[in-house]
C-alpha positions as CSV (number, residue, x, y, z in Angstrom):
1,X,-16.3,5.3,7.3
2,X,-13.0,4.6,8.5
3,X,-11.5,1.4,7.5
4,X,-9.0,1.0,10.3
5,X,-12.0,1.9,12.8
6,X,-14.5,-0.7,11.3
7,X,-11.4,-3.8,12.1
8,X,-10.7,-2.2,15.2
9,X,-14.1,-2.5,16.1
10,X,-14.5,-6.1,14.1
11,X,-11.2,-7.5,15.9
12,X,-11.5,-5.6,19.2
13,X,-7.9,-4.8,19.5
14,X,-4.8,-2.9,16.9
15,X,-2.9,-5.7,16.3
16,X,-4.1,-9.5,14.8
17,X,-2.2,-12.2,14.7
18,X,-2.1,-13.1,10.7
19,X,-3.8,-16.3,11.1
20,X,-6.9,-14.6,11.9
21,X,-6.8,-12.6,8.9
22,X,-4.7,-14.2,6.3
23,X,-8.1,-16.4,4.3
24,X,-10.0,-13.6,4.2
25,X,-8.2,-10.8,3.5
26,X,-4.8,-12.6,1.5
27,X,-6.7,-15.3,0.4
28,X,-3.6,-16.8,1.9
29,X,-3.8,-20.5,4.0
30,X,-1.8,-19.7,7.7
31,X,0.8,-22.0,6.9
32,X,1.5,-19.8,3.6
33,X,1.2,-16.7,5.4
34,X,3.4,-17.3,8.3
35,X,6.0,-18.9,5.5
36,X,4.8,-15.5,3.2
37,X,5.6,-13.0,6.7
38,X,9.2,-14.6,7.4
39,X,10.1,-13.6,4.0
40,X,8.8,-10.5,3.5
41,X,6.5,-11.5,1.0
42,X,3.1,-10.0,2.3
43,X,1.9,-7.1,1.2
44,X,2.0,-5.6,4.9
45,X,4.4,-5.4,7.4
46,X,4.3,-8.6,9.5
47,X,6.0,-8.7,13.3
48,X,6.3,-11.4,15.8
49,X,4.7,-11.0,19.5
50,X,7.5,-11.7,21.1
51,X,11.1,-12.5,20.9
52,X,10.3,-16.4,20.5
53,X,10.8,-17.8,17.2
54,X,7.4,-19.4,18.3
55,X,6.0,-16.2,18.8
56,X,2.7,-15.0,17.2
57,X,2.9,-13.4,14.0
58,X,1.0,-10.3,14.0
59,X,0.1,-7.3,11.9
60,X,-1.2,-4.0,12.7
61,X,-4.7,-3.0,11.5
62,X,-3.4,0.5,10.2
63,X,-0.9,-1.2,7.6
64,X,-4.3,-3.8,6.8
65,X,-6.2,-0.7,6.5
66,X,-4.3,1.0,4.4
67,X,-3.7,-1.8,2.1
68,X,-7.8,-2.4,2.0
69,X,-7.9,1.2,0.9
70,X,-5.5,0.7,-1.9
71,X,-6.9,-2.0,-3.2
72,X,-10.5,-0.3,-3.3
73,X,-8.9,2.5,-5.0
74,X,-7.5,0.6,-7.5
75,X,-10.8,-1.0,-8.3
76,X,-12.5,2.5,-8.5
77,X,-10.2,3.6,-11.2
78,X,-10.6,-0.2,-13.3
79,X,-14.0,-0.2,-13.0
80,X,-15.8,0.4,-16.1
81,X,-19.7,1.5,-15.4
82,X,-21.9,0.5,-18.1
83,X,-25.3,1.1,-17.6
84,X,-27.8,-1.7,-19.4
85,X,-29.9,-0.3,-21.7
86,X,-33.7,-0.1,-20.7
């Protein structure tokens, strides 16, 4: 399955304002993400909703996608399988 489809489908929309994802999928607290996305310091591209400074941060579920995808490749290639012997 497609990653970016499956959050599309769970958030119902392409972009999600980081506070929505940033426990789950950053393991981030919102305060720490929204201080982590005015830095740069996420691992995606973060954007504001608006030209407020009190605008919405947001990111778009490709970049999450893509990054979800990473990670589950990296953990492909580190994972050691080692059957138990019957």
């Amino acid at each position: 399955m497609n990653t970016a489809f499956l959050l599309m489908a769970q958030f119902n929309k392409a972009v999600i304002p980081i506070t929505d994802i940033c426990d789950e999928y950053f393991g981030l607290s919102a305060s720490v993400a929204i201080r982590y996305a005015k830095s740069g310091k996420l691992p995606i591209p973060a954007f504001r909703a608006g030209q407020s400074n009190k605008s919405t941060w947001m990111i778009n579920v490709t970049d999450l996608a893509e990054y979800l995808d990473q990670l589950r490749d990296q953990a492909k290639k580190d994972h050691i399988f080692s059957p138990k012997a019957a």
